[in-house]
C-alpha positions in Angstrom: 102.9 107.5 132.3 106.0 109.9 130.8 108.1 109.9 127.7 111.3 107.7 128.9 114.5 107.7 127.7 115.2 104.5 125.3 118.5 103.7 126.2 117.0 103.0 129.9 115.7 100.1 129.0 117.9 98.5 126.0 121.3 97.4 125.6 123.5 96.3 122.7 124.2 92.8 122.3 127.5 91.5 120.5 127.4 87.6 119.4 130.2 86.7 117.1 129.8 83.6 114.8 132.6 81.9 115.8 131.9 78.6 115.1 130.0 79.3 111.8 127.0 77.4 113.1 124.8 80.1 111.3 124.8 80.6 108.0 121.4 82.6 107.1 123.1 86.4 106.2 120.0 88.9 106.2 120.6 92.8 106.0 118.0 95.2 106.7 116.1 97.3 104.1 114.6 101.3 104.4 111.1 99.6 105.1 112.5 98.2 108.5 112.5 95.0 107.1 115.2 92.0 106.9 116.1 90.4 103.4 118.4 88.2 102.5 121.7 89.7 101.7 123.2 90.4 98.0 126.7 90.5 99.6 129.5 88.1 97.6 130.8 86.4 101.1 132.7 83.8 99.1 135.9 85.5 100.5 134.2 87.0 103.5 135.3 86.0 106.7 131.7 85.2 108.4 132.9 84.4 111.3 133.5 88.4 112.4 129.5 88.8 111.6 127.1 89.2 114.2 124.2 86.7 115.3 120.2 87.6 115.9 118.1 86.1 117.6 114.4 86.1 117.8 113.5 89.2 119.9 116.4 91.5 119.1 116.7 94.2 116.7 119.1 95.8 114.1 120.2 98.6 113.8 121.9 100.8 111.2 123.1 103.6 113.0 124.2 105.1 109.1 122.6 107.4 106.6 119.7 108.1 108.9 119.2 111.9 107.8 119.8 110.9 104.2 117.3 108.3 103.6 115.0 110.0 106.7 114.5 107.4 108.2 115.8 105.2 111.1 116.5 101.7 110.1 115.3 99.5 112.7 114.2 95.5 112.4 113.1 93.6 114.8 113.9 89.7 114.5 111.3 87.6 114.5 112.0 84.1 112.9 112.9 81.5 115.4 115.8 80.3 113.6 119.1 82.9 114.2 120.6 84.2 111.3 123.7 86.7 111.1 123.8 90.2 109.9 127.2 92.5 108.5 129.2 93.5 111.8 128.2 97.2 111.1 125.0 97.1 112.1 124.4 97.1 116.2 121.9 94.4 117.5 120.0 95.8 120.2 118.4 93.7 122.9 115.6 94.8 125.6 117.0 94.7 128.9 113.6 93.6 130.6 110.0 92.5 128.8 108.1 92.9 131.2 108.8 96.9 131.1 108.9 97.2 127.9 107.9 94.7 124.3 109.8 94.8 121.6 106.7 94.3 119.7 105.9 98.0 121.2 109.0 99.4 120.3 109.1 98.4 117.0 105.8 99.9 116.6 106.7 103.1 118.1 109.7 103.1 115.4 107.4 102.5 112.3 106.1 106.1 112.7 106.6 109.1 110.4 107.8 111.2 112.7 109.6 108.7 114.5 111.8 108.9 111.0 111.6 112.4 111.0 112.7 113.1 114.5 115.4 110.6 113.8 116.2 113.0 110.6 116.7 115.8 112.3 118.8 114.6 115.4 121.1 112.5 113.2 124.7 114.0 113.3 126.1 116.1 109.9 128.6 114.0 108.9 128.8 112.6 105.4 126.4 109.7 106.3 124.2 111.7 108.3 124.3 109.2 110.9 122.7 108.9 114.2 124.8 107.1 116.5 123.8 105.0 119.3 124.5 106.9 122.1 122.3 109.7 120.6 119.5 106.9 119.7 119.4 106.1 123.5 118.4 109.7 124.1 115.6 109.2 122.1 112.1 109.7 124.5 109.2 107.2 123.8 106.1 106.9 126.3 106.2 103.6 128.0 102.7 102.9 129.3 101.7 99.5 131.5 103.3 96.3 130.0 99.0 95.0 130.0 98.5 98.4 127.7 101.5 97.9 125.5 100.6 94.3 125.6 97.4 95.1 124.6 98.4 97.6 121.5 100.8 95.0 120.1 97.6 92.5 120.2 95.3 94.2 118.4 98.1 95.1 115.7 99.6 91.7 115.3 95.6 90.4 114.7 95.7 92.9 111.8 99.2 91.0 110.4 98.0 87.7 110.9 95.1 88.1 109.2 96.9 89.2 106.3 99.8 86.7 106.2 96.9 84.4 106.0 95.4 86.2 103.1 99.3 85.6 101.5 99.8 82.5 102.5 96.8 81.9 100.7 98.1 83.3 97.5 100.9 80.3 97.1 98.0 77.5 96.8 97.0 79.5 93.3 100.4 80.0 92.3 101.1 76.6 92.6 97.9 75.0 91.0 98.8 78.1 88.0 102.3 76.4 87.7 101.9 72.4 88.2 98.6 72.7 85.5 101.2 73.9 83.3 104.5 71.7 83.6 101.7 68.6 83.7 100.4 69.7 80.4 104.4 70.3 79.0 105.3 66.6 80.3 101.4 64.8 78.8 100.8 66.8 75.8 102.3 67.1 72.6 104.0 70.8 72.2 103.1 72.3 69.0 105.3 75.1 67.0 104.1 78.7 67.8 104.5 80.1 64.8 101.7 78.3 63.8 99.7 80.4 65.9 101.1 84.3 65.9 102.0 86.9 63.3 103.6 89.8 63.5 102.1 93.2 63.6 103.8 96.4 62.1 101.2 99.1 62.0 102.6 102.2 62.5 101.6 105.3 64.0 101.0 107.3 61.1 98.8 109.7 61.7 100.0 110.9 65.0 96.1 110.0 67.0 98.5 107.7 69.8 100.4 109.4 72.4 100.7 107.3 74.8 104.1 106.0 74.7 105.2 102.5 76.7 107.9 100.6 77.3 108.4 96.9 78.7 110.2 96.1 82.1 112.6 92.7 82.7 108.8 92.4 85.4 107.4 91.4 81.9 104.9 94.3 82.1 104.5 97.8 79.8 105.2 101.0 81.4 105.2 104.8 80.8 108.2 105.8 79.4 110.3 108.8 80.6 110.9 109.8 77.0 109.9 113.4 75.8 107.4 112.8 73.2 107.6 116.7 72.3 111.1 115.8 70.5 110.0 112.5 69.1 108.8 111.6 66.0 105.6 109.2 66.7 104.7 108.6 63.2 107.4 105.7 62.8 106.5 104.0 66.0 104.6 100.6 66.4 101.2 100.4 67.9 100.2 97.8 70.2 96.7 96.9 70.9 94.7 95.0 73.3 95.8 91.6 73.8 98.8 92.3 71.6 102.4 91.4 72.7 105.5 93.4 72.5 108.5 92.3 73.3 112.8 93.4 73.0 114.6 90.7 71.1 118.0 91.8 73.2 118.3 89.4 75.7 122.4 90.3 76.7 121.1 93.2 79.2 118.3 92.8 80.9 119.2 90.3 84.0 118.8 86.8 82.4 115.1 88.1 81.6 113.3 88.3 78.3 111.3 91.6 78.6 107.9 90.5 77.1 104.5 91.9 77.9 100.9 91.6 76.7 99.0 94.7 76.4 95.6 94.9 78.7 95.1 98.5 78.2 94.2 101.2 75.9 96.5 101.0 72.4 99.6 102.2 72.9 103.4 103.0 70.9 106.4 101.4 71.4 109.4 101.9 70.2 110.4 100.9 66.4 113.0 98.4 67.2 110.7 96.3 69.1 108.6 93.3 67.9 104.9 93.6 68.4 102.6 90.1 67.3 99.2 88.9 68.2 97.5 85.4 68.1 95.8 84.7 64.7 93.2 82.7 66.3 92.0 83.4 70.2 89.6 81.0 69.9 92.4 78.5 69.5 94.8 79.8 71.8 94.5 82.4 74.0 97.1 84.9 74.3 96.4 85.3 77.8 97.3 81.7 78.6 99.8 82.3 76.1 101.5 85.1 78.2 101.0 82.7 81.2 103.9 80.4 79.6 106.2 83.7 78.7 105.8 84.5 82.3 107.5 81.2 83.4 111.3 81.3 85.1 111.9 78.7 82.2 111.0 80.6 79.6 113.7 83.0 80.5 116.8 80.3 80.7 115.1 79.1 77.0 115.4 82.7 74.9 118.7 83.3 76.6 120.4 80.2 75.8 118.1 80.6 72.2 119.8 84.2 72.1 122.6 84.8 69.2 125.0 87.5 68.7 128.1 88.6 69.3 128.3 92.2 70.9 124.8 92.3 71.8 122.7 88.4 71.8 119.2 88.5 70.2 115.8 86.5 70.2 114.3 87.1 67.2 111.0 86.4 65.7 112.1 82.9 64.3 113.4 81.9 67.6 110.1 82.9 68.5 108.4 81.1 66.6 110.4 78.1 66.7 109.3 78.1 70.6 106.7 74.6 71.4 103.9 74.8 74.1 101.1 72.8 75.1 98.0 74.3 73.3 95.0 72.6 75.6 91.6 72.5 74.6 90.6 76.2 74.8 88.4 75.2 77.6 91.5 74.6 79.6 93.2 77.8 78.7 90.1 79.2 80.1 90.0 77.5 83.7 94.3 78.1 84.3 93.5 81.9 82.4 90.0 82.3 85.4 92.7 81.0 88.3 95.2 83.2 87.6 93.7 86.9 87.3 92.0 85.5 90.7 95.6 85.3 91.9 96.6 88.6 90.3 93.4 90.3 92.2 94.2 88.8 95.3 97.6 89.6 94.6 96.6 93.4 94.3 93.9 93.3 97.1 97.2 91.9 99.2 99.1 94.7 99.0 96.2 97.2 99.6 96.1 95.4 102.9 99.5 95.9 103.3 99.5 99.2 102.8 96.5 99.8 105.3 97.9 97.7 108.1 101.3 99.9 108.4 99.5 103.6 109.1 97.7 101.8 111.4 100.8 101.9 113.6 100.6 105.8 113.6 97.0 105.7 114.4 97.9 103.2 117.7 100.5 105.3 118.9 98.6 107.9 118.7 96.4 106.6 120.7 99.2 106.0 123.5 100.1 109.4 123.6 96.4 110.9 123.9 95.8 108.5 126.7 99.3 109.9 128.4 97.7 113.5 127.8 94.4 112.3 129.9 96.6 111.1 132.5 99.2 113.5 133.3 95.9 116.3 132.9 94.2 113.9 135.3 
């Protein structure tokens, strides 16, 4: 077994939509992955875009030595879809020589990227252009070893899709315990149940500054606190809730967050409040109902204002919920930080599986080494 030239044993592929049969438009992302597009195609001729099928990659021969990486996706849903008419769909010219499975594993390396980097061309886009990907030298091994690497990786992805799949059967329990209680139980006022806090930061013993994302979670902000005055900012404590009553700016999205963390300061123009009574309702169920889609279409359409369109604390506390039996809030509260866990403990497996392909390869080349020293 020797390194081999790609281009040897791939060639491009160029299927036009004609007919408009498919209509699923995908592009591909910097983690070699497909996503639907954000492309406004209301005007766009789709016909001109190119189909995918299962099996075939794309390719984005542009901005390769910019980003540092090569941006490579292999197809693998069984429906086609079609994909902008600048990328290049490449196809392997024989599978029993070489998998696709293989190559794309080959191309999720680090220094696959970086050798990709450093070849690319030094135009603007820094691209790497397909004749110059073709002269690109993998090692090919046996189609029963290549076969056998792409096994032992596609167990490790299995595995975890079926961790993730697993993950929609508590979000959905999360939600439909929720809309049942909204459509079966009288909503009360929250007002009833909040206040607002305003304690300020007074004698400068908080530093640790926070802000609130449209992902309805606090974050550090990038604000120098060297040049800030922290004495007039609000604290936020544990199980407290901050949130921005502009609504105008932030992507249909109400930024709101509950606090699960040491205290904190945010800024002075935002509204911090906490639930009088937790043994009444919880602010983490609470939070669960902020976190809703719906809850987002309510404060914008709630919002007033002319130049910039507000929530404030009355709208707030004009809002009605569901307050269940604090048992309840309990068992829907227990379900979903098991969700949010496995949620976490997901994407640590994620982020395991990918090196992994490093770690294969490697293993490829070593066995090479042994037999060309053979």
């Amino acid at each position: 077994m020797s390194y081999k030239r790609i281009g040897n044993y791939v060639h491009l592929v160029d299927n036009r939509n004609k007919d408009l049969a498919v209509t699923s438009l995908l592009g591909i992302n910097i983690t070699k992955n497909f996503m639907p597009s954000v492309a406004n195609t209301s005007e766009t001729d789709l016909s001109k875009y190119k189909i995918i099928q299962k099996g075939q990659f794309a390719y984005s021969t542009m901005q390769v030595g910019r980003d540092e990486t090569i941006r490579l996706a292999l197809y693998t849903d069984d429906k086609p879809a079609i994909i902008s008419p600048a990328y290049l769909v490449i196809e392997v010219n024989d599978e029993n020589e070489l998998l696709p499975e293989y190559m794309m594993m080959w191309f999720q390396r680090p220094e696959s990227d970086r050798y990709g980097w450093f070849i690319s061309d030094s135009s603007v886009r820094a691209s790497l252009e397909w004749e110059r990907f073709c002269e690109i030298q993998i090692p090919i091994p046996d189609i029963n070893e290549q076969r056998k690497f792409v096994a032992l990786y596609n167990g490790l992805l299995t595995n975890q899709k079926t961790y993730e799949n697993s993950l929609a059967d508590l979000q959905l329990i999360c939600d439909s315990y929720i809309e049942k209680l909204i459509k079966t139980k009288e909503s009360e006022a929250l007002g009833e149940f909040i206040e607002q806090s305003d304690e300020r930061n007074n004698d400068l013993q908080i530093d640790n500054l926070i802000g609130i994302s449209v992902n309805k979670v606090f974050m550090e902000t990038k604000s120098n606190k060297d040049q800030l005055d922290l004495s007039n900012y609000k604290i936020v404590r544990p199980r407290e809730f901050g949130y921005v009553s502009v609504t105008s700016r932030n992507g249909e999205k109400i930024s709101i967050a509950i606090l699960d963390g040491e205290a904190g300061l945010v800024s002075s123009t935002y509204t911090v409040f906490r639930v009088k009574d937790t043994s009444i309702l919880l602010p983490e169920y609470l939070f669960l109902f902020f976190k809703r889609s719906e809850f987002d279409r309510y404060a914008r359409f709630h919002s007033w204002g002319s130049a910039r369109e507000t929530f404030d604390w009355t709208d707030m506390c004009n809002v009605k919920l569901p307050i269940p039996d604090i048992k309840v809030q309990e068992a829907i509260v227990t379900i979903y930080h098991t969700l949010e866990t496995r949620k976490r403990i997901n994407e640590q497996l994620k982020n395991t599986i990918k090196p992994l392909c490093p770690v294969l390869m490697k293993g490829v080349v070593e066995s090479m080494n042994e037999y060309s020293q053979a």
